[in-house]
VEXDREN-227100 format. One record per residue (C-alpha): x, y, z. Coordinates in steps of 0.1 Angstrom, whole numbers, plus 5000, padded with zeros to 4 digits. Layout:
<nodes>
XYZ
...
</nodes>
This chain:
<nodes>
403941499583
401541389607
398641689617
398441809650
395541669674
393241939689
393841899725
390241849747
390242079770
388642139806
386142389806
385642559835
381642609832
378842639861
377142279872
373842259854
370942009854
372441859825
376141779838
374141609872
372741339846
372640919856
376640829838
377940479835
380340559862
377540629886
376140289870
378940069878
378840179912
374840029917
374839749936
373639509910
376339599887
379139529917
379939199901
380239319864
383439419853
384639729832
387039559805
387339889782
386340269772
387140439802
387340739786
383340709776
382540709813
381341019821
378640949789
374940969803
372440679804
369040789797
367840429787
368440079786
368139839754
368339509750
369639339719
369339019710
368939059672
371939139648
370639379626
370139619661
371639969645
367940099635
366540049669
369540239686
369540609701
372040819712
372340729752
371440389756
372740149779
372539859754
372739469771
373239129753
373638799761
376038769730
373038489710
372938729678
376938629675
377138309690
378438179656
379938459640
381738639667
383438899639
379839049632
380239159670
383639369658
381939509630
378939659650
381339839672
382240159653
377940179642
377440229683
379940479684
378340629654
374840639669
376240729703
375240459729
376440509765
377740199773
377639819760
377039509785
377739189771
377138879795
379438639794
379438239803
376238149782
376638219745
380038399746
382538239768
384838589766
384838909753
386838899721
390139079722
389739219687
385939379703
387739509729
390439739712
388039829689
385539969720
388540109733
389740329702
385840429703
385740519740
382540299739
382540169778
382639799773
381039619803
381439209812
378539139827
377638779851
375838549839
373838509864
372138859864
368538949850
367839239823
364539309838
366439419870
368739619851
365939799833
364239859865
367439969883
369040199861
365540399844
364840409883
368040679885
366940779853
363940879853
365141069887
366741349866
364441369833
362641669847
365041919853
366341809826
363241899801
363142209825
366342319815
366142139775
362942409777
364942729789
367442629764
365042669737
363342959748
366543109752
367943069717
364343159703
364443549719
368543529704
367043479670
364043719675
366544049684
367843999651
371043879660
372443619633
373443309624
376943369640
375743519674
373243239678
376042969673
378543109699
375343109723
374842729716
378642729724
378742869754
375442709763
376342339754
380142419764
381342259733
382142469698
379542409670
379142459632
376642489606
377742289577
376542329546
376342199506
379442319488
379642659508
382242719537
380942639574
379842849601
381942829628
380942939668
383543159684
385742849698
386642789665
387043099648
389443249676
391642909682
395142879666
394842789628
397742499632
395042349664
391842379641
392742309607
392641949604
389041959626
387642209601
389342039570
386641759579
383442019584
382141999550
379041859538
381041539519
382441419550
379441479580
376141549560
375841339529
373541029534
373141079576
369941099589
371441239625
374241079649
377641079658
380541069636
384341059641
386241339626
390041339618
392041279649
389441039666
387241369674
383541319680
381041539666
376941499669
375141579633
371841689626
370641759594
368842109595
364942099581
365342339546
362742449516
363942519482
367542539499
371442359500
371242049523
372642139558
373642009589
373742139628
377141979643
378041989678
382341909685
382941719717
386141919722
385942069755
384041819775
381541479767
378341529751
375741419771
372141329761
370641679770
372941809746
371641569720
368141679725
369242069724
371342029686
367641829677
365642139687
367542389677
368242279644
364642399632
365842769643
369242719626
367542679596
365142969600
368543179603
369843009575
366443079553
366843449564
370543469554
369543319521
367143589513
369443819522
372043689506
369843709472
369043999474
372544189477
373743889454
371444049427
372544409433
376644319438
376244139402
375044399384
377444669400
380644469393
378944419351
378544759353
381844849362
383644599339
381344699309
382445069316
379245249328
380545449357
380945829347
382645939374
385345749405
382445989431
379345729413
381845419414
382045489450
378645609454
377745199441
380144979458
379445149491
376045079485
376244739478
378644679505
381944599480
385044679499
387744739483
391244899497
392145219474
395145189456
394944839451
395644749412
393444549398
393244299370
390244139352
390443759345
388543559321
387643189334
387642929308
385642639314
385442289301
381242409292
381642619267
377942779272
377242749309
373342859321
372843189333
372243069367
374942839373
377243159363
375443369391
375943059410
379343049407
380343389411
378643379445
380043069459
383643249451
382543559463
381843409498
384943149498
387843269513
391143199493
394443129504
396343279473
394143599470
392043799494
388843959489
388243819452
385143959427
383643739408
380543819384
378943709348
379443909319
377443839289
378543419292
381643479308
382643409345
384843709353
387043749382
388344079395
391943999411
393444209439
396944199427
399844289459
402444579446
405044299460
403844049429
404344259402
407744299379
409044619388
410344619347
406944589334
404344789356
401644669333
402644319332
399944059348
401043859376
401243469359
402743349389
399843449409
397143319385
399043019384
398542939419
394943109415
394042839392
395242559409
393142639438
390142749420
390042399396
388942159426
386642429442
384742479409
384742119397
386642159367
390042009358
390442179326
389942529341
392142799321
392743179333
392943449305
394443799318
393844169312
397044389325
396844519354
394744849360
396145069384
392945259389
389345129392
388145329358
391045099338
389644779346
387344799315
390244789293
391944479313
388444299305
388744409270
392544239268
391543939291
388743859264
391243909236
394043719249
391043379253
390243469214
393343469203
394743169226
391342939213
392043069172
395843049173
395942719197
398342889223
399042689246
399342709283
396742669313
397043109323
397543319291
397643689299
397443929270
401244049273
401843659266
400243719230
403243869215
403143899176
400143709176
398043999186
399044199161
398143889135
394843879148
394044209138
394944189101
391844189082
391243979052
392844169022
394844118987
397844189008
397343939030
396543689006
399643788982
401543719013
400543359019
400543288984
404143338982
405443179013
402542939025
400642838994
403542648981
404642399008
400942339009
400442228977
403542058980
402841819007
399641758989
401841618960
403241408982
405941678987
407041509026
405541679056
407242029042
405242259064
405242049098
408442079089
409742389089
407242469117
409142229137
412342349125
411342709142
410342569173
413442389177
415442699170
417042629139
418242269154
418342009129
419541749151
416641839180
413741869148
414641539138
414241369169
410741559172
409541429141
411041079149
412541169113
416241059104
418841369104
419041359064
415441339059
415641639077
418141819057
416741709025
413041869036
414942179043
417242199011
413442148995
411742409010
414142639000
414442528965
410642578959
410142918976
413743038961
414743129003
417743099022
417142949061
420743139067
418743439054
417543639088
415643829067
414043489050
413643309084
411243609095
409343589066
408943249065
407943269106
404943509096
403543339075
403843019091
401743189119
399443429101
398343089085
397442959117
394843259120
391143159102
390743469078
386843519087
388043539127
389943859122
388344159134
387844359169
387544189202
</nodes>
């Protein structure tokens, strides 16, 4: 299913110095350009000229600046006409007004592949007679150039000290990006390095079917990695300008300016340029901050899962005070992450626990995240309208399901797991739901449960095994039912304890255990009749089959691992 295309919109804001700027349309109404004809990118015709360049090298692109009215007389591609088609989309890219290509001395005709291609990039492409000189046109059009540049560095200037008394009152980053919105008449966005973007008020407030695919392409992957500054096409064919935003000891990040209400002229450029050096002094100030209650929301979520709250009055007291928000009544349960490095730093924990602190989820609102001793640890807002109404305690595996698939991408790690705690239905419980989430991991890693979520309820009988501790007993016990098919299949006895194993999982199915073992249906029933022969057991025995099912699985438990979690 296609994705809906944001409609561009006419914006109703006052004429300004800016929106009076030289455009090709005014261009191809000059007298010298009478004879020239306009073969496509209509669309691009309100773009601004604020120069003129003339190319007649190939490798052009590095000389090229948003705005320029860039000539040719089609020599750099007199033999390879394709290289022509290719350049294209790098123009639209680096946001040239217009291109004129004079015909009748190298080229005989624009090519018709160049010309759809100009046309899909709203890039005005302009047929220009061979007869007419490039020094005239630079003379001619900087002429009605030049005419404008200063009120336009007048009003470049306002702009800047405008946004510079914004930032000064203490406003924020998101206040100081709806005032470049309303000043630039086009919605903007601070992108950054594997965090969500910052999004001006167009954006934010607009329908979530009209935006989505727009802000699908705002992350740093798609419009910050390896640019210098420029245009670039998002999904949709939509335009955006992108400058990177000057940063210390910080994320890579990028100033973008959407051309979704009207065209971005030059002006524009030069204000996204400037202003990015504030941006990222708002962006170095919501670092700090961001440190700071970073370090004082990590240790009051440990300290809550680790049980050091006396009273609900000091719990409240704390997350108040560290600005955690969350709705009374709201059961809770704690969640273990399991990740593919076993031992991850310190820091990239904290790291980690931030970044989902600050992302917002589409299966879960307002998640916690915070290290415990080497564990990533979520907190997991769990609706009343998710949980069995037969177990009350029961953890939500649907919802972790769906948890995990969304958190394996966003954390880098395809081999995620999620290990569960029961729900607490009170904030003072949710020590005890970190106490079974770290159990149920244990026991799932020593008894090779499998699954990708295991909540503790899951463990069943093998919680219970875990806990026996090493003891004659226990020993007695294997001795009698494991010990013997061991020692057996060591003898060359035939794969006794796989097995009966097998036989167990299958349900008693002989037919179904022999196509699991890729084992004949005899060899099968002779393994069987053996098994019982040796340990003197009937399989039609209830009583036997439990037996033998306990030990089977206490056996699976290493006898130094038991003890408390």
């Amino acid at each position: 299913m296609g994705m809906a295309a944001i409609p561009r919109k006419e914006s109703n804001h006052d004429p300004r110095p800016g929106d009076a700027a030289f455009t090709v349309r005014e261009l191809l109404r000059l007298p010298l350009f009478l004879q020239a004809r306009l073969v496509a990118g209509e669309r691009g015709l309100q773009g601004t000229v604020a120069r003129v360049n003339v190319m007649e090298v190939p490798d052009i692109e590095p000389w090229v600046r948003a705005g320029d009215l860039l000539v040719t007389t089609g020599y750099p591609f007199r033999e390879d006409q394709g290289k022509l088609l290719q350049l294209i989309p790098e123009l639209a890219k680096r946001g040239i007004a217009a291109l004129g290509i004079q015909t009748k001395r190298f080229i005989d005709e624009v090519p018709k592949e160049v010309i759809e291609e100009a046309e899909r990039q709203r890039i005005p492409l302009i047929e220009l007679p061979p007869d007419m000189s490039f020094s005239d046109v630079v003379r001619t059009v900087m002429e009605n150039v030049l005419a404008q540049e200063a009120a336009l560095l007048a009003d470049l200037q306002n702009r800047i000290s405008s946004m510079t008394r914004l930032l000064l009152d203490g406003s924020g980053l998101y206040a100081f990006l709806d005032a470049m919105e309303m000043m630039l008449g086009n919605p903007v966005a601070v992108v950054r390095e594997q965090e969500k973007p910052w999004l001006s008020e167009g954006l934010r407030n607009a329908d979530p079917v009209e935006v989505w695919p727009v802000v699908q392409s705002l992350t740093f992957r798609h419009v910050g990695r390896g640019l210098s500054n420029g245009f670039v096409l998002l999904q949709n064919s939509f335009r955006a300008y992108v400058n990177p935003i000057p940063a210390q000891r910080m994320k890579q990040a990028c100033l973008v300016l959407l051309e979704r209400n009207r065209d971005i002229v030059p002006i524009d450029v030069l204000s996204v340029e400037r202003l990015s050096s504030l941006a990222g002094l708002e962006l170095a100030n919501v670092e700090a901050v961001r440190e700071v209650e970073g370090k004082y929301l990590d240790q009051f979520l440990q300290d809550w899962l680790l049980g050091k709250f006396v009273s609900e009055s000091d719990w409240k007291l704390r997350a108040e005070v560290c600005g955690c928000t969350i709705p009374e009544q709201t059961p809770l349960c704690a969640v273990v992450v399991g990740m593919t490095d076993p031992a991850p730093p310190a820091e990239k924990l904290r790291e980690l626990a931030r970044r989902l602190r600050s992302e917002r989820l589409r299966v879960v609102d307002a998640l916690l995240a915070a290290p415990v001793g080497g564990d990533l640890v979520l907190i997991v807002p769990v609706p009343e309208s998710l949980r069995p109404e037969a177990q009350a305690e029961a953890s939500p595996t649907g919802l972790l399901q769906r948890l995990l698939t969304e958190l394996r991408p966003l954390l880098g790690d395809p081999e995620l797991k999620l290990y569960s705690g029961r729900v607490a239905e009170r904030a003072d419980r949710l020590p005890a739901s970190l106490s079974q989430a770290k159990r149920a991991r244990q026991v799932a890693e020593v008894c090779g449960l499998l699954g990708e979520v295991v909540t503790y309820d899951r463990l069943g009988v093998y919680s219970l095994l875990y806990l026996i501790p090493s003891s004659e007993e226990r020993e007695q016990f294997l001795q009698r039912f494991s010990l013997p098919l061991q020692q057996a299949d060591k003898k060359g006895g035939g794969r006794l304890m796989e097995t009966l194993e097998m036989f167990f999982r299958c349900n008693g199915n002989i037919k179904l255990t022999s196509e699991k073992l890729f084992a004949h249906y005899n060899t099968i029933v002779y393994r069987l009749d053996k098994i019982q022969s040796i340990l003197g057991v009937s399989l039609d025995d209830p009583e036997d089959r439990l037996q033998l099912q306990l030990s089977l699985k206490l056996g699976q438990i290493t006898p130094g691992s038991s003890g408390a979690i």
